[in-house]
VEXKOLNU-742847 format. One record per atom (N, C-alpha, C, O, CB): residue number from 1; residue in one letter; x, y, z. Coordinates in steps of 0.2 Angstrom, whole numbers, m for minus. Each point is the difference from the previous one (the first is absolute). Last residue first. Glycine has a CB too. Example, Ala and Ser with C-alpha at 12.3 -4.5 7.8 and 13.67 -1.06 7.14 Angstrom:
# VEXKOLNU-742847
  num  residuo   east  north     up
    2        S     64    m11     35
    2        S      4      6      1
    2        S     m4      5      3
    2        S      3      6      1
    2        S      3     m9    m11
    1        A     m4    m25     10
    1        A     m4      6      0
    1        A      4      6      0
    1        A      5     m1      3
    1        A    m14     m5      3
***
This chain:
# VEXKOLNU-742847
  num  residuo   east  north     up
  149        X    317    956    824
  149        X     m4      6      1
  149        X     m2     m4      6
  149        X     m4      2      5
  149        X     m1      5    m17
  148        X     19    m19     m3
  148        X      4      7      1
  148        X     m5      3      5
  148        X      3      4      4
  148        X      3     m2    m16
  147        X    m13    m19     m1
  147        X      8     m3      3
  147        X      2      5      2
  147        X      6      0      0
  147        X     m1    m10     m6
  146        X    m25     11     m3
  146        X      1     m4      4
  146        X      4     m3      3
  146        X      1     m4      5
  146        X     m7      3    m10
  145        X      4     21    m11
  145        X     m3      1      9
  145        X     m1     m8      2
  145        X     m3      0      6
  145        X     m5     14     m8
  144        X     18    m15    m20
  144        X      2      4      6
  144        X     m2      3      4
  144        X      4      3      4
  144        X      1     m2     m8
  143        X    m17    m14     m8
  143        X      6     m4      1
  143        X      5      3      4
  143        X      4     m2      4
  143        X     m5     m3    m14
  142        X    m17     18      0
  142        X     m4     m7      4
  142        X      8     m3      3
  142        X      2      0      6
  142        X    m15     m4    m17
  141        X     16     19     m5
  141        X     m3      4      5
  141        X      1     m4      6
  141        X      3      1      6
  141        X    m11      5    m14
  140        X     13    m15    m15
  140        X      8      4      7
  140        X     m5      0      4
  140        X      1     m4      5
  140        X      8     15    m11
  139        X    m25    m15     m7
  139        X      3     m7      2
  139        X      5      5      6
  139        X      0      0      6
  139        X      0    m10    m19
  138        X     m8     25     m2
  138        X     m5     m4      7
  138        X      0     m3      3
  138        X     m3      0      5
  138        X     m1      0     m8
  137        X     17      6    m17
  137        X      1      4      7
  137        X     m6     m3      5
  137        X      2     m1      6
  137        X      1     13    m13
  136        X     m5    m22    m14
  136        X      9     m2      6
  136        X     m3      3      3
  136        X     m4     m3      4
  136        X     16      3     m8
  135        X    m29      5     m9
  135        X      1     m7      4
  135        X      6      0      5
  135        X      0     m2      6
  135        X     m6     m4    m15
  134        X      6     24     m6
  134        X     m5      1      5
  134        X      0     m7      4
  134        X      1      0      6
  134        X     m9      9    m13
  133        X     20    m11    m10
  133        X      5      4      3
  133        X     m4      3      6
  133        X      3      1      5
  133        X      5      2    m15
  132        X    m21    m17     m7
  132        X      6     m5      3
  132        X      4      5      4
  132        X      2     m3      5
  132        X     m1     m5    m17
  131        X    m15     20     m3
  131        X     m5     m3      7
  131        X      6     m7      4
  131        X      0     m1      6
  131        X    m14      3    m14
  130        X     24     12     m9
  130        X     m3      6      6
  130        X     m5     m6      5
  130        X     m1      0      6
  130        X      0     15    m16
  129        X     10    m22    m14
  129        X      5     m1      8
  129        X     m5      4      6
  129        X     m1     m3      5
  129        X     14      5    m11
  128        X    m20      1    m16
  128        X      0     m9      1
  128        X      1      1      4
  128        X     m5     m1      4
  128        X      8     m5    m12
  127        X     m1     26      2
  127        X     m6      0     m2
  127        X      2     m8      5
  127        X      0      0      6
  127        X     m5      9    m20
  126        X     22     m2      6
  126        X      1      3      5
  126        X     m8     m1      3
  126        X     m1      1      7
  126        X     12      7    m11
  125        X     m3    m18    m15
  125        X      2     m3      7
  125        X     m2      4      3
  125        X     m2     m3      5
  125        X     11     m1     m7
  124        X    m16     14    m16
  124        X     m1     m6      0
  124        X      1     m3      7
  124        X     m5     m2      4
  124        X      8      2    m16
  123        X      6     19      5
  123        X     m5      2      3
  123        X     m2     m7      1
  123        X     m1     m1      6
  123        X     m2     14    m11
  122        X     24    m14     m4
  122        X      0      3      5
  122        X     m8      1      2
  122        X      0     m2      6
  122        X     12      7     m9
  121        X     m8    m13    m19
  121        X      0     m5      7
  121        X     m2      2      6
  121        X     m5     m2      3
  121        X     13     m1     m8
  120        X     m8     19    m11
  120        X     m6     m5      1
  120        X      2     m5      5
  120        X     m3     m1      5
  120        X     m1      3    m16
  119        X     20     11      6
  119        X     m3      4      1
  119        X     m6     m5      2
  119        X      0     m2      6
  119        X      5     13    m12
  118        X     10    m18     m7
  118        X      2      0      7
  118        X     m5      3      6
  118        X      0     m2      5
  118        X     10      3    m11
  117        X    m10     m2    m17
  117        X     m5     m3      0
  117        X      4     m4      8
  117        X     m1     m5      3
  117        X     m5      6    m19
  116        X     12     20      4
  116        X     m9      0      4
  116        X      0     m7      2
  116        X     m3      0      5
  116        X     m6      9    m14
  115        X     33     m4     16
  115        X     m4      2     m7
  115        X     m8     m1      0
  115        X     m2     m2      5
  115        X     13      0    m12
  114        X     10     12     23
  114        X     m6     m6      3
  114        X     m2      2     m9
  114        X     m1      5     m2
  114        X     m5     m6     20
  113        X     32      4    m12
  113        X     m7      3      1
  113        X     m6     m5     m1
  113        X      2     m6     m1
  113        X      3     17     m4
  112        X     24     m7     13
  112        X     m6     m4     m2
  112        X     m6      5     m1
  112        X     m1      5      4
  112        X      5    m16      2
  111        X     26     13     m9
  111        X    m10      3      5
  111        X     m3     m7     m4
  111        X      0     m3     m5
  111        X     m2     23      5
  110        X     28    m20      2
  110        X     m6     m3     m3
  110        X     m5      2      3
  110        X     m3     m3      4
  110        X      8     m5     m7
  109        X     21     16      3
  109        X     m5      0      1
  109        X     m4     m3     m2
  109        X      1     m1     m6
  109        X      1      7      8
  108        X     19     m3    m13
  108        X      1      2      7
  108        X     m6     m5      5
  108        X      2     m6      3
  108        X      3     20     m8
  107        X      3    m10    m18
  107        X     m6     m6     m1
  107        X      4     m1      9
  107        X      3     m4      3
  107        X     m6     m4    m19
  106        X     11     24     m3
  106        X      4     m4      8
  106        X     m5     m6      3
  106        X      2     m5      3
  106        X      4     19      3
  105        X    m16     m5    m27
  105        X     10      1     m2
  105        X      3     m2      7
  105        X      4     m5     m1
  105        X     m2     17     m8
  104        X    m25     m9     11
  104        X      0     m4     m5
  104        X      7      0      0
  104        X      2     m5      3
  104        X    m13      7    m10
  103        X      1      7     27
  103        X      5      4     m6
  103        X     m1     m6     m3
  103        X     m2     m4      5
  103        X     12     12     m1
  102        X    m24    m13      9
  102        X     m2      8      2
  102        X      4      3     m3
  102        X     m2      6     m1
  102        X     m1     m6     10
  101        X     m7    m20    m16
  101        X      6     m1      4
  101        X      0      7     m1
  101        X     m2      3     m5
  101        X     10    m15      3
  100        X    m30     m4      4
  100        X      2      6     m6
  100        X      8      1      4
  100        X      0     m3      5
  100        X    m13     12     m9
   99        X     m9    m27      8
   99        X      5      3      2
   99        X      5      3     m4
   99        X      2     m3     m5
   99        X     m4     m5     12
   98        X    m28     m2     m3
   98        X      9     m1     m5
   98        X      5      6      4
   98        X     m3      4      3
   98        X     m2     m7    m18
   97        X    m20    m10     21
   97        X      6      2      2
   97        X      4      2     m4
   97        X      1     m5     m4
   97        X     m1     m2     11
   96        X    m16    m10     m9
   96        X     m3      2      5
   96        X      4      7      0
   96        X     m4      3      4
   96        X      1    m15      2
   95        X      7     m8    m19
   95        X     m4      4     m3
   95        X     m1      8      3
   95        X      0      5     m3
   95        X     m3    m16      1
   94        X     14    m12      6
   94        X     m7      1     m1
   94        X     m1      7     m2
   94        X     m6      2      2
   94        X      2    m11      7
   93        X     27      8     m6
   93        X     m2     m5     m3
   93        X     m8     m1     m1
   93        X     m2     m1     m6
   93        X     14     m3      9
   92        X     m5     18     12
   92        X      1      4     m5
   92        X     m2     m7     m5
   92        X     m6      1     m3
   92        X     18     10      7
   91        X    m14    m15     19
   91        X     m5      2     m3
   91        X      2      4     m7
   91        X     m4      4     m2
   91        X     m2     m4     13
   90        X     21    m12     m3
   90        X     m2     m6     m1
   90        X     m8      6      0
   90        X     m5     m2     m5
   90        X     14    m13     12
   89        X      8     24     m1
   89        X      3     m2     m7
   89        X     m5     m5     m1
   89        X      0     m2     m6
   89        X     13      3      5
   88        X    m14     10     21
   88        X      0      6     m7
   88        X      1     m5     m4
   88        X     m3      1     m5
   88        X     10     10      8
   87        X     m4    m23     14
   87        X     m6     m1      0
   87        X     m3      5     m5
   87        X     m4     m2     m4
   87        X      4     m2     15
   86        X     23      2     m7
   86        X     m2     m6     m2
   86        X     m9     m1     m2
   86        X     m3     m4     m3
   86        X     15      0     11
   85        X      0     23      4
   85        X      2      0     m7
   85        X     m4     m7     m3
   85        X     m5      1     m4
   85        X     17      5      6
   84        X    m16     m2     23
   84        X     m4      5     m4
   84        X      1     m2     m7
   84        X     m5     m2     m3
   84        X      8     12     12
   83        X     10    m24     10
   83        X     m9     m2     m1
   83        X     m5      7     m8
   83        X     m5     m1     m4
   83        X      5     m4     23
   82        X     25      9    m12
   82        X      0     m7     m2
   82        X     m7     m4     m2
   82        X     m1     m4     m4
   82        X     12      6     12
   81        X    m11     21      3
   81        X      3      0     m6
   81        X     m1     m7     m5
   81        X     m3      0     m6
   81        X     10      8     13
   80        X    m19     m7     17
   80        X      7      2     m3
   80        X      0      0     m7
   80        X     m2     m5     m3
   80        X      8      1     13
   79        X    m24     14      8
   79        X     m1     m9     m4
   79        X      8      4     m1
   79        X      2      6      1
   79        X    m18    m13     m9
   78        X      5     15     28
   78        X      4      3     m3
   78        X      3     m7     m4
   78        X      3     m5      2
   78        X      0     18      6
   77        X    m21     m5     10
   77        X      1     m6     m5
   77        X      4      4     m4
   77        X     m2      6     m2
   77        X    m10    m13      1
   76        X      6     18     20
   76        X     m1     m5      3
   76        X      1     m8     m6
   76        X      1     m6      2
   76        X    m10     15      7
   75        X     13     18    m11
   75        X      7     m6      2
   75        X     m4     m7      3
   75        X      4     m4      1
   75        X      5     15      4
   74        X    m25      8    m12
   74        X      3      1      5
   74        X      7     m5      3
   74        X      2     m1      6
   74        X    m15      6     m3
   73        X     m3     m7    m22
   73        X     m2     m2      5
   73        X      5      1      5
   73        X      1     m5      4
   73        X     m7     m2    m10
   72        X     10     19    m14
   72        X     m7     m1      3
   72        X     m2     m4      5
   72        X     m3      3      4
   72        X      1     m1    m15
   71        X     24     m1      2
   71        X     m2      8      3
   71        X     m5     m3      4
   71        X      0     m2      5
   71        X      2     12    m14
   70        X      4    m27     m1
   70        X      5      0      5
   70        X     m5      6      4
   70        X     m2      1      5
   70        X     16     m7    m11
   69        X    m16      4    m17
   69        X     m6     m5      4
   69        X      3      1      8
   69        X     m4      0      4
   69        X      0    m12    m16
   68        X     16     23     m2
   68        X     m7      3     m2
   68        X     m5     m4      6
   68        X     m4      1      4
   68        X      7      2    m19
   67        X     18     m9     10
   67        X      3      3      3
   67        X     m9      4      3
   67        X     m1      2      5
   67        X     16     m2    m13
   66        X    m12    m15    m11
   66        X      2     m2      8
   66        X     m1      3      4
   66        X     m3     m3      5
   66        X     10     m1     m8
   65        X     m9     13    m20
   65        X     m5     m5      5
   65        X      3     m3      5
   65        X     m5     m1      5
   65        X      0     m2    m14
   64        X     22     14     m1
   64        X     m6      4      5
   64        X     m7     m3      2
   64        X     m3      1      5
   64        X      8      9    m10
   63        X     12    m25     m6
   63        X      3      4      5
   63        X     m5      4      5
   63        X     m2     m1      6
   63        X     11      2    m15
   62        X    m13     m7    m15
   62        X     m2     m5      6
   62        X      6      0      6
   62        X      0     m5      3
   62        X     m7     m3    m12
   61        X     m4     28     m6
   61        X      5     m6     m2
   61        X     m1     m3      8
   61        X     m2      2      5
   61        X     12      5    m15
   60        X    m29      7     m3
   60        X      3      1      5
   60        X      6     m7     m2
   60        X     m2     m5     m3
   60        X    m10     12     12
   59        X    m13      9    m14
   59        X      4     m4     m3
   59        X      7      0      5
   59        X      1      5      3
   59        X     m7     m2    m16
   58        X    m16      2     23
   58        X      3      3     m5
   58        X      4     m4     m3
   58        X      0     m5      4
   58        X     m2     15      1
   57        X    m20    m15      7
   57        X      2      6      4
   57        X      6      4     m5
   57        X     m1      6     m2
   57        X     m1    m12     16
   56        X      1    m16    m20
   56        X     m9      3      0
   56        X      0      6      1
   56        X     m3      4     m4
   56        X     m3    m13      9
   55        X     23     m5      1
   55        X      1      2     m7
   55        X     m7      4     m3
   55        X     m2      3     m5
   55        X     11    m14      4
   54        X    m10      2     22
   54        X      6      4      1
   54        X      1      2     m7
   54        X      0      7      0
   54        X      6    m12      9
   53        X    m22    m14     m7
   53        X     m4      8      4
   53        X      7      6     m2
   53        X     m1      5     m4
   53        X     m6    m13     18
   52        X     13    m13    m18
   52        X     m3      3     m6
   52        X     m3      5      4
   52        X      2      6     m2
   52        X     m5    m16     m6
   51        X     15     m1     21
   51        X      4      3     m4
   51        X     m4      4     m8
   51        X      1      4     m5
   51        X      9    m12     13
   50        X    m21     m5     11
   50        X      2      6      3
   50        X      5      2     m7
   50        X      0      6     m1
   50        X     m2     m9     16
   49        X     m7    m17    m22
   49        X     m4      7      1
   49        X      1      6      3
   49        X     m2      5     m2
   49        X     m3    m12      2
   48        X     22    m13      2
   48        X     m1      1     m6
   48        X     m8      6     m2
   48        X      1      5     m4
   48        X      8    m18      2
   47        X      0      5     22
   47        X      3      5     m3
   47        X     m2      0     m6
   47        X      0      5     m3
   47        X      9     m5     10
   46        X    m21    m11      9
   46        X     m2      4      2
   46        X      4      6     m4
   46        X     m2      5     m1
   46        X     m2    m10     12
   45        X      4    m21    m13
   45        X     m6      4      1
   45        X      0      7     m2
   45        X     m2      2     m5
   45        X     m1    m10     13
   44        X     25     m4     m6
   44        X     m5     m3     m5
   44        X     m7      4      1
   44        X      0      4     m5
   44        X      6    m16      4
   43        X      8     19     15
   43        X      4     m1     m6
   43        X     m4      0     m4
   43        X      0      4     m4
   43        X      7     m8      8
   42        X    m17      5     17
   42        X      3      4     m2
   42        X      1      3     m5
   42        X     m2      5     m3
   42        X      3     m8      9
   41        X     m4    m19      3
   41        X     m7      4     m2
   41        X      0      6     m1
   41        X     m5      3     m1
   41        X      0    m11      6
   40        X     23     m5     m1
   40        X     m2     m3     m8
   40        X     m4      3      0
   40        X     m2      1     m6
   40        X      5    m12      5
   39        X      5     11     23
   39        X      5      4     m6
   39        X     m4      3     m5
   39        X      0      5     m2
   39        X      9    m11      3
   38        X    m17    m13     13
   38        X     m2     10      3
   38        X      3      3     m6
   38        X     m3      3     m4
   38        X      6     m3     19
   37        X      4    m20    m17
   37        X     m7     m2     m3
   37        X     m3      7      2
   37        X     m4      3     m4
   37        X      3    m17      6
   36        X     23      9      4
   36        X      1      2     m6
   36        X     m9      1     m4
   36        X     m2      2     m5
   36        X     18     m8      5
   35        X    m12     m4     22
   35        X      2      8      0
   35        X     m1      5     m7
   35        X     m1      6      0
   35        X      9    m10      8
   34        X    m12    m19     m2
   34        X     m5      5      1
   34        X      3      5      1
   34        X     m4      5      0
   34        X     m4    m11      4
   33        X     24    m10     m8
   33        X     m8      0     m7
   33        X     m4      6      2
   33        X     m2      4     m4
   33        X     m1    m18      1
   32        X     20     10     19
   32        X      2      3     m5
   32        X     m5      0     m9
   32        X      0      4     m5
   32        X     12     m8     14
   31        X    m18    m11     12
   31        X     m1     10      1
   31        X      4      2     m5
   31        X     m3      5     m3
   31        X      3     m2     17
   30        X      1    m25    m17
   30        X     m6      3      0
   30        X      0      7      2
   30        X     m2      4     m4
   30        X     m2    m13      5
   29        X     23     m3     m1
   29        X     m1      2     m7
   29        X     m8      3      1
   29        X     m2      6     m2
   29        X     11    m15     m5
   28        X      1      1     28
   28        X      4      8     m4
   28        X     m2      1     m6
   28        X      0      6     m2
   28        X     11     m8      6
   27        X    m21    m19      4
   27        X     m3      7      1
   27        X      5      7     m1
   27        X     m2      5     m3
   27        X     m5    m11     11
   26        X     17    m13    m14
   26        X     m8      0     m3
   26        X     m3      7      4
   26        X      0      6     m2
   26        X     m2    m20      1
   25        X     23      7      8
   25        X      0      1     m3
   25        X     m8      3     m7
   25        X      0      4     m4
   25        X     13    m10     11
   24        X    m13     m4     14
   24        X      3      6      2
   24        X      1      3     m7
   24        X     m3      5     m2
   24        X     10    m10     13
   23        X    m12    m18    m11
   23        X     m4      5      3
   23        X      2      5      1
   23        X     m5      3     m3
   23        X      2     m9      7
   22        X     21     m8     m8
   22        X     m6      1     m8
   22        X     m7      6      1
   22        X     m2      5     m3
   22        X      5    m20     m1
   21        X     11      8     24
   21        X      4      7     m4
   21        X     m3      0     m8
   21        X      0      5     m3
   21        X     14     m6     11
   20        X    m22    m15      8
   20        X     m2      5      4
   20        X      2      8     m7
   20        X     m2      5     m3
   20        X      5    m13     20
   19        X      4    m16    m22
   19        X     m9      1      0
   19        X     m3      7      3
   19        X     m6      2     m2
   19        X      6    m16      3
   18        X     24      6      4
   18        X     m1     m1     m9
   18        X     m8      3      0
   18        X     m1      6     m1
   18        X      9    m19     m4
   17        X     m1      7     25
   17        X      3      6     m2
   17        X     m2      3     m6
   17        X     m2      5     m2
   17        X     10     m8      9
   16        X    m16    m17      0
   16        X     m3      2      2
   16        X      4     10     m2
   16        X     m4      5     m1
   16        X      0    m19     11
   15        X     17     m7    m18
   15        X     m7     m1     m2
   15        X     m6      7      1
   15        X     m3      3     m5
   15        X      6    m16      7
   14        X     17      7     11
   14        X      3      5     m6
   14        X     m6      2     m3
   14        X     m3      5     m1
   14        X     16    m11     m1
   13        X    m16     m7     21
   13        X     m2      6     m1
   13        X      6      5     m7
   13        X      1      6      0
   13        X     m6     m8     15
   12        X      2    m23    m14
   12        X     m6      3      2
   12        X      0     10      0
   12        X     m4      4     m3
   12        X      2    m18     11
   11        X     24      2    m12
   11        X     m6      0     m4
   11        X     m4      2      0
   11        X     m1      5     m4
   11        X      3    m11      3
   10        X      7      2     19
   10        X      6      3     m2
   10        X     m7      4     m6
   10        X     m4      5      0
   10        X     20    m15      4
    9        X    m22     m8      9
    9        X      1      5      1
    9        X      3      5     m2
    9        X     m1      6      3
    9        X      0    m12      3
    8        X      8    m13    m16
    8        X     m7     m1      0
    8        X     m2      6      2
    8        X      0      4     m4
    8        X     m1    m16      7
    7        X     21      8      5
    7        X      0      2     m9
    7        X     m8      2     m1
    7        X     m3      5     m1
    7        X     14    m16     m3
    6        X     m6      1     24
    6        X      2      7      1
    6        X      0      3     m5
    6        X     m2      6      0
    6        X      7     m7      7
    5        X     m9    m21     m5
    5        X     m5      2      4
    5        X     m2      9     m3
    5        X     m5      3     m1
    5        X      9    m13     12
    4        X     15     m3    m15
    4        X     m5     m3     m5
    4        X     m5      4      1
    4        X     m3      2     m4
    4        X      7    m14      2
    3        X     13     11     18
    3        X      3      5     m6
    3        X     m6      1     m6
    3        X     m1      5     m4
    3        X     15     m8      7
    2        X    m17    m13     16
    2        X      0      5      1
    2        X      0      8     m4
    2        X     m2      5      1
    2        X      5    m13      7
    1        X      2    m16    m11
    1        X     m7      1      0
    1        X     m2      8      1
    1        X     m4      3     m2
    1        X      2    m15      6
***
């Protein structure tokens, strides 16, 4: 009866381990969502205009757009490469963008330039966003003198 007892027991908290480490595991995934949800408003929000802004300022290969956005906010956002090309190719495909190979014959380079109807985008968004980027900041503001001040 005893071993029967101990099995039982045994069970119960294999059961209980089981349920804590699925837990565990859940939330590892949640903070790992909200991280990439911080990321995303960068990525997704904030690069694909900041790099029209950049091409706005001059035509430019997506390397130095990097490098450009990295300058300007002082190293505090330095997007990668890997997030820059993929996003070049999907505004060259709208329209937004075309890309010229700086030797046609070594097809070395790819500058980008903003074309008009990039151009338009660009003032468009930039017109749309500004009260949403005044709102954030308010929020930051509020949220970090609450937990900080």
């Amino acid at each position: 009866m005893d071993d029967f007892k101990n099995i039982i027991d045994l069970k119960a908290e294999e059961k209980k381990l089981y349920e804590e480490y699925k837990a565990k595991v859940a939330e590892l995934k949640k903070v790992q969502k909200e991280k990439e949800a911080v990321g995303q408003v960068f990525t997704k929000g904030l690069l694909p205009i900041y790099v029209l802004f950049i091409l706005h300022l001059n035509p430019s290969n997506g390397n130095d757009i990097s490098n450009k956005i990295s300058k300007r906010t002082s190293n505090l956002w330095a997007p990668s490469t890997g997030g820059i090309y993929p996003l070049l190719k999907k505004l060259e495909k709208d329209g937004l963008v075309i890309g010229k190979w700086d030797d046609p014959k070594k097809k070395f380079q790819k500058i980008y330039y903003l074309t008009d109807l990039g151009e338009k985008e660009f003032q468009h968004r930039r017109h749309l966003l500004k009260p949403r980027i005044e709102e954030s900041l308010k929020v930051f503001q509020i949220v970090y003198k609450d937990l900080y001040l």
